[in-house]
TORVOZA-717376 format. One record per residue (C-alpha): residue number from 1; residue in three letters; x, y, z. Coordinates in steps of 0.5 Angstrom, whole numbers, plus 500, padded with zeros to 3 digits. Each point is the difference from the previous one (the first is absolute). Example, Ala and Ser with C-alpha at 12.3 -4.5 7.8 and 13.67 -1.06 7.14 Angstrom:
<rs>
 seq type east north  up
   1  ALA  525   491 516
   2  SER  502   507 498
</rs>
This chain:
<rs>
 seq type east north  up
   1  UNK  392   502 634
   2  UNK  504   507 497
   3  UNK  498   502 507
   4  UNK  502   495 504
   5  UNK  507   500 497
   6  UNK  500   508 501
   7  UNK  499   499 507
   8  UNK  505   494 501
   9  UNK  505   505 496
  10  UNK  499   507 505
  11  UNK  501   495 506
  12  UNK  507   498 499
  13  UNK  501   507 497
  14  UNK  499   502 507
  15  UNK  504   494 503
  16  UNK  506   503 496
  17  UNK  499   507 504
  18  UNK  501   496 507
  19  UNK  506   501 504
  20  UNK  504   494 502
  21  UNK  498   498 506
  22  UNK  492   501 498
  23  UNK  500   495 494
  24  UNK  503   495 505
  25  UNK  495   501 505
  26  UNK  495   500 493
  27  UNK  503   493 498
  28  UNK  499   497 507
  29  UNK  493   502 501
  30  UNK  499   497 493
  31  UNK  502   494 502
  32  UNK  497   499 507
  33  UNK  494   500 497
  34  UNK  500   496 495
  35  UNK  503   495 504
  36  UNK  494   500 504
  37  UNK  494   500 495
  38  UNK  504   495 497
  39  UNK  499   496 506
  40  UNK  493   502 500
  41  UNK  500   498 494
  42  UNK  502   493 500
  43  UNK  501   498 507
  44  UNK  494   502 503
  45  UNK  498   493 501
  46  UNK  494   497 504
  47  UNK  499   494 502
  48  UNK  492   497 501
  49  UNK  499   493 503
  50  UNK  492   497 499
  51  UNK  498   494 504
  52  UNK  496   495 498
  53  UNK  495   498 505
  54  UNK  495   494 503
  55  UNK  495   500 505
  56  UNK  500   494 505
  57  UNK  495   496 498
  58  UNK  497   493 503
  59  UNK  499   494 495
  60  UNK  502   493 498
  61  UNK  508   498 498
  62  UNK  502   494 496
  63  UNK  506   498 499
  64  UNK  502   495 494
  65  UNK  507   497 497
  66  UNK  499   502 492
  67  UNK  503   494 494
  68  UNK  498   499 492
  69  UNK  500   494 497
  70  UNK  495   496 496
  71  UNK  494   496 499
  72  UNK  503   492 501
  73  UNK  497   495 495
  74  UNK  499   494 506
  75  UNK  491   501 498
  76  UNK  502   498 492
  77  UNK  503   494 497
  78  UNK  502   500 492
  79  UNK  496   494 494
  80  UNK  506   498 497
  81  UNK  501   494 496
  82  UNK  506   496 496
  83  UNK  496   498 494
  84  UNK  501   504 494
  85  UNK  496   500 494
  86  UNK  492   503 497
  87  UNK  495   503 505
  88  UNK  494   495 498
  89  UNK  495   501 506
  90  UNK  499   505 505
  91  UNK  496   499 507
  92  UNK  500   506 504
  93  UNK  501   508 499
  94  UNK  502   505 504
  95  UNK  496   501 506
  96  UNK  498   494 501
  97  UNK  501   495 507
  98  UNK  503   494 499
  99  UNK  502   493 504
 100  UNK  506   498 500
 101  UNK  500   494 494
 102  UNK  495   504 496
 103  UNK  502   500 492
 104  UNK  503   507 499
 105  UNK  502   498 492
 106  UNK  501   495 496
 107  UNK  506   499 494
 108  UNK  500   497 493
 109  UNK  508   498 502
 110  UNK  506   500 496
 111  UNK  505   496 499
 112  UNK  504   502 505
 113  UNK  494   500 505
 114  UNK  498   493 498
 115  UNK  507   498 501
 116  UNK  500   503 507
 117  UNK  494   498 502
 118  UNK  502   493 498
 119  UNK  506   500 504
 120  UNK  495   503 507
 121  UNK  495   494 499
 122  UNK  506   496 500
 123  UNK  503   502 505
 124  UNK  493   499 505
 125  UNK  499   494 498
 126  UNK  507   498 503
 127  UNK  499   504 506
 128  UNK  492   496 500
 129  UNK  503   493 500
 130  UNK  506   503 505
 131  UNK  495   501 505
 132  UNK  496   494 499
 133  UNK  506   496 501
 134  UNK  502   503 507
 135  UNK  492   499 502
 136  UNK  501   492 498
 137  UNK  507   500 503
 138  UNK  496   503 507
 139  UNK  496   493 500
 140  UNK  507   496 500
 141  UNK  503   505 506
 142  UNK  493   500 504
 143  UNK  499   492 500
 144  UNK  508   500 503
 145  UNK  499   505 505
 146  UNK  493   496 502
 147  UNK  503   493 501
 148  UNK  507   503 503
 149  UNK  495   504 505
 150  UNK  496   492 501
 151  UNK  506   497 501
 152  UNK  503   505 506
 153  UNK  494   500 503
 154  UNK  499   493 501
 155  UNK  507   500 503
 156  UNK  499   506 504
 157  UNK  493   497 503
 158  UNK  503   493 503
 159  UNK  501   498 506
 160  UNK  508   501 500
 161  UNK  500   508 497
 162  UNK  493   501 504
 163  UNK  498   500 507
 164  UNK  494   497 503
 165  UNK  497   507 501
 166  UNK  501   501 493
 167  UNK  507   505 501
 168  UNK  505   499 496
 169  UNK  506   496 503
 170  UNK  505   505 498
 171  UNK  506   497 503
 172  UNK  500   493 496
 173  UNK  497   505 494
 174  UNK  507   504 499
 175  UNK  504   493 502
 176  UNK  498   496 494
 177  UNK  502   500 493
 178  UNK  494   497 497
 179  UNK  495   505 503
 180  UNK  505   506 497
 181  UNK  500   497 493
 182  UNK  493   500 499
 183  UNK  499   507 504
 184  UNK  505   503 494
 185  UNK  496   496 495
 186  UNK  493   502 502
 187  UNK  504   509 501
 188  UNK  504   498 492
 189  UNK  493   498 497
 190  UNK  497   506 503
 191  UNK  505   504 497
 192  UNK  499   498 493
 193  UNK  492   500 501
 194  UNK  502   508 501
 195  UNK  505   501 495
 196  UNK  495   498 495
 197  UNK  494   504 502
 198  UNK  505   506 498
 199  UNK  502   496 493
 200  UNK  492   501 499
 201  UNK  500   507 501
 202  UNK  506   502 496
 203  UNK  497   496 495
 204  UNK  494   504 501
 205  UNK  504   505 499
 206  UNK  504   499 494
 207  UNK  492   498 497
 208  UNK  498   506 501
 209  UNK  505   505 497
 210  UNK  501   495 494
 211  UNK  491   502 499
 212  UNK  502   507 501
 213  UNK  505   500 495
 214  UNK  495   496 495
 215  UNK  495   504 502
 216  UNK  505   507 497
 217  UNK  502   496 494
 218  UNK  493   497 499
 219  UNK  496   504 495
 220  UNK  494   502 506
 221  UNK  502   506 503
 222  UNK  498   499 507
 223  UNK  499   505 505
 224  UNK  505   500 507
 225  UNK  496   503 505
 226  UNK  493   502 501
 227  UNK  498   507 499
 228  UNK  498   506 494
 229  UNK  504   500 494
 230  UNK  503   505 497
 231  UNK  504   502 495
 232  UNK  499   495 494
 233  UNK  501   503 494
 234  UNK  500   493 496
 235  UNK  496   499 494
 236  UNK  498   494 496
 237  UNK  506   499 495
 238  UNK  505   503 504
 239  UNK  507   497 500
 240  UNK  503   499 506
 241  UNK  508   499 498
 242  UNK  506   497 505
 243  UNK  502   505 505
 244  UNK  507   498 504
 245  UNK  499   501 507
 246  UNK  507   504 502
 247  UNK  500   496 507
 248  UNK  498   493 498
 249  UNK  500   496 494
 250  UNK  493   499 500
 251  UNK  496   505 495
 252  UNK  494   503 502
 253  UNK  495   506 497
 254  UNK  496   504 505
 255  UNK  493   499 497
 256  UNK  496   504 506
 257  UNK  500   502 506
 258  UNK  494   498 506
 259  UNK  499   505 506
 260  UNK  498   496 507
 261  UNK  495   504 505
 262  UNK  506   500 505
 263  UNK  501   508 502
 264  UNK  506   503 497
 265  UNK  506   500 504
 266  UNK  505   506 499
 267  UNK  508   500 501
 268  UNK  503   506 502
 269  UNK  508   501 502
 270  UNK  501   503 507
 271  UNK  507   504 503
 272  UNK  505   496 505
 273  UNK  497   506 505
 274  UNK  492   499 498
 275  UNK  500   493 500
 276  UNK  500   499 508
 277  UNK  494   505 501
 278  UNK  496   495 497
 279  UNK  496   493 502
 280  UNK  495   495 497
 281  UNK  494   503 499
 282  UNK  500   507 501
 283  UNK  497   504 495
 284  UNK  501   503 494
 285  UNK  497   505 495
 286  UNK  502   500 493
 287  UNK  500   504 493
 288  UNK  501   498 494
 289  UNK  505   503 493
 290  UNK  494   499 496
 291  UNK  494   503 504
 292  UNK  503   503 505
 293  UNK  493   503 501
 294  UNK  498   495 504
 295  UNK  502   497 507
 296  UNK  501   492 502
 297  UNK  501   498 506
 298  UNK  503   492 503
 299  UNK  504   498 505
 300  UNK  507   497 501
 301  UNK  501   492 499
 302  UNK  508   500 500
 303  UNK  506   502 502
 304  UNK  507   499 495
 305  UNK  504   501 506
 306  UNK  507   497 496
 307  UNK  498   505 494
 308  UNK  505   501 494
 309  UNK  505   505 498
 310  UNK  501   504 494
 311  UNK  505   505 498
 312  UNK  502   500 507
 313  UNK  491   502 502
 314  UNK  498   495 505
 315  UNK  492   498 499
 316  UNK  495   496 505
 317  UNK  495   498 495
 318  UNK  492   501 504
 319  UNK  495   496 497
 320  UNK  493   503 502
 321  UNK  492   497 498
 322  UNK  495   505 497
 323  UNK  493   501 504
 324  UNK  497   499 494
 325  UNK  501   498 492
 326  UNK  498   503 494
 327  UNK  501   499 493
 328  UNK  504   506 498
 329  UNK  505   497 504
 330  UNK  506   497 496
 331  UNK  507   496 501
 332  UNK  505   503 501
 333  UNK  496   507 500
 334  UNK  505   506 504
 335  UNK  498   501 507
 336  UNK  501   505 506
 337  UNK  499   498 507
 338  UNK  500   503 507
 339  UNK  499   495 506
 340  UNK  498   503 506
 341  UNK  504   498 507
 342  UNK  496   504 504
 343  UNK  495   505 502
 344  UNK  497   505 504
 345  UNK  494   503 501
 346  UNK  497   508 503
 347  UNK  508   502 502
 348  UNK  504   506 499
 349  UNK  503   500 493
 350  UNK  505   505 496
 351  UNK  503   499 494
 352  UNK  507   498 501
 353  UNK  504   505 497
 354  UNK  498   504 506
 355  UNK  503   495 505
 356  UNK  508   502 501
 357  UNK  506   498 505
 358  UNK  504   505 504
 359  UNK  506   498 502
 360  UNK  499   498 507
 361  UNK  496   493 495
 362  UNK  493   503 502
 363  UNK  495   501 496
 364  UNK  496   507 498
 365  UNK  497   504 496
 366  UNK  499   507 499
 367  UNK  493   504 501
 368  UNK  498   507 500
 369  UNK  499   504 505
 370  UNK  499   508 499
 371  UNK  503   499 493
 372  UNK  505   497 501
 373  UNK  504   493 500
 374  UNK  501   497 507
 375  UNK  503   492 500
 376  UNK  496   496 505
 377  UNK  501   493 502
 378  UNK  496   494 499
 379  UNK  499   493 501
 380  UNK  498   496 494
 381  UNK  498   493 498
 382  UNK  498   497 494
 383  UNK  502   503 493
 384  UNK  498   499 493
 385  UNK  504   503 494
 386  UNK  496   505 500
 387  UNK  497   501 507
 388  UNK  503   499 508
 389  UNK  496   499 506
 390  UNK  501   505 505
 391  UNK  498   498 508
 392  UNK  502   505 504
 393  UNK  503   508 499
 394  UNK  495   503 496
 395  UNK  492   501 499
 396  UNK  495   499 495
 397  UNK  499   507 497
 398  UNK  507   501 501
 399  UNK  504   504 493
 400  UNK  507   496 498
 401  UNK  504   502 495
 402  UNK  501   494 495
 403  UNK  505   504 495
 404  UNK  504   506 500
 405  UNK  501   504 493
 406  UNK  506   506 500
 407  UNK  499   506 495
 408  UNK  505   505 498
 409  UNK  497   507 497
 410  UNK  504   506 498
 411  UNK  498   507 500
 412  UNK  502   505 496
 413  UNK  500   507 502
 414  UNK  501   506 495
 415  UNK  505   505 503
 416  UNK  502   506 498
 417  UNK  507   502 497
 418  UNK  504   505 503
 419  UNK  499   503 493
 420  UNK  493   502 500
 421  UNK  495   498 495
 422  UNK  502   502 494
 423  UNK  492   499 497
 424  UNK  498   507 501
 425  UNK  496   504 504
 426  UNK  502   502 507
 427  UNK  507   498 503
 428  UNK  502   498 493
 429  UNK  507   504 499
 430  UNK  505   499 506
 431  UNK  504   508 501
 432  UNK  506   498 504
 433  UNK  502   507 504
 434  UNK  507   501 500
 435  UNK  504   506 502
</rs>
């Protein structure tokens, strides 16, 4: 350190011996050559750019549209009742195949539930002898309609309303008041026999909701639906309160759940600019959130081409039929689903990141030819996300470019000063001659 500082002390002693004019040549020097070796230093920058490159290859393109969604419920049905009170009997457990009407449970009720039952049972018994009624009431209409119809015909088949060959007498027909009023009579008791036939059946109707309402309030617990049960979890003792429905004033408990053998079907939301690439009964694979290791496969089998916005998002709901069923598949599982719209077998493909257009609008890519990027024109077809079609312009084997990436590096270079090295050894001291 004493050393160096010797050094830099006998330079600027011999820069005082110096004339005016060689300390102002000295300085310019100086700075000369510090302006260049810092510019070496910092701004010897080089730029290198690498490519990212791909072999045109044949093989096969799909196309597919991609939505999420979920697994609908429309192959399950819930056991509900109205009734409330103690589990006394159970019948089935989970995993067991049922009939619709089977016995699934059956309650000690309360007072509640008898009161309720009470009033269901009531009420079919009113709805029973409703039908019954309109049924007797059928009777009375048919005989009318039976002696109204006799008496048009034989008006209708004497020798004033009918010819000799047996055509009607349309003239003296719509002339005579008599052949008119019994026509209307006969079409009038017709009327009413048909109007009662429809009595009959909304009595049968109204019947048939009265025994479902008992049957809820009953303490039998029936099955709805034929199919594998699941999700019981009753025991014998357990209560089963009074719970409000919030949309009806009807109170109902979910005892159980039973899965039919139908497929499953999914629901899934497409974009206003997805939806019109799709149709019935195209094909679809599908993941689900909950195993995605595994890959399903269905088909369309509906359109929602109304959709519905929210929060200013257009969605065309799609619903697609599963190939095939398995048990691990639940509803209202999360699902994502790509729907294949097209095809291609044995072509050209690139990925699309390699395909560009100029500013003629014409298609191109960039390949290397010499270790350089030439842009060359090409027709393309179909395209995927991922993958494009490439009929005319390029060969299989061909090298494109699919990505360019640009580095900057800087290199320093060490200079030496004006002053010399003030390390030691040969040229370590600076002897400026002066006159």
């Amino acid at each position: 350190m004493q050393k160096i500082i010797g050094k830099i002390s006998t330079f600027f002693q011999q820069i005082k011996k110096l004339s005016l004019i060689k300390k102002i040549i000295l300085l310019t020097v100086i700075l000369i050559v510090g302006y260049f070796s810092i510019s070496k230093l910092f701004f010897n920058n080089k730029n290198q750019i690498s490519y990212q490159t791909e072999e045109v290859s044949k093989g096969n393109l799909i196309v597919a549209v991609t939505g999420s969604g979920s697994v609908a419920s429309t192959n399950s049905s819930n056991i509900t009742t109205s009734a409330t009170g103690v589990v006394k009997n159970i019948y089935v457990k989970d995993g067991d195949v049922v009939k619709i009407g089977d016995k699934i449970a059956e309650l000690e009720l309360d007072l509640e539930g008898q009161q309720k039952s009470s009033q269901a049972w009531a009420s079919y018994q009113s709805a029973k002898n409703s039908l019954q009624t309109a049924k007797d009431n059928l009777y009375t209409v048919q005989s009318d309609l039976f002696t109204k119809w006799q008496s048009h015909f034989d008006l209708s088949t004497n020798s004033l309303y009918e010819n000799s060959d047996g055509t009607p007498n349309t003239p003296e027909r719509e002339s005579q008041t008599d052949y008119k009023v019994s026509e209307d009579n006969w079409l009038a008791s017709e009327a009413k026999y048909k109007a009662q036939q429809k009595a009959i059946e909304q009595s049968q109707t109204s019947l048939n909701t009265a025994w479902y309402a008992y049957q809820q309030a009953s303490p039998i617990i029936y099955a709805p639906i034929s199919g594998t049960v699941s999700g019981l979890s009753l025991q014998i003792g357990t209560v089963i309160n009074s719970q409000s429905s919030s949309n009806t004033s009807a109170t109902t408990n979910k005892i159980a759940n039973i899965k039919t053998s139908a497929l499953p079907t999914l629901s899934i939301n497409l974009t206003e600019i997805d939806v019109p690439k799709i149709k019935i009964d195209d094909k679809a694979t599908i993941t689900f959130d909950a195993f995605s290791d595994k890959t399903f496969t269905g088909k369309v089998i509906s359109i929602d081409m109304v959709g519905s916005v929210s929060s200013g998002v257009t969605n065309y709901p799609t619903v697609i039929l599963l190939d095939t069923n398995s048990n691990t598949i639940l509803p209202n599982m999360g699902v994502s689903a790509n729907i294949i719209t097209n095809t291609k077998d044995n072509v050209l493909l690139v990925s699309s990141s390699a395909v560009k257009i100029n500013s003629d609008g014409a298609n191109y890519v960039q390949i290397m030819k010499n270790g350089k990027p030439i842009d060359q024109i090409v027709e393309i077809g179909l395209a995927s996300d991922s993958q494009t079609e490439i009929i005319s312009g390029l060969g299989e084997g061909d090298i494109v470019i699919t990505s360019t990436t640009q580095t900057t590096s800087t290199t320093t270079q060490q200079t030496k000063s004006v002053f010399g090295s003030f390390g030691g050894g040969q040229g370590g001291n600076v002897r400026i001659q002066g006159r």
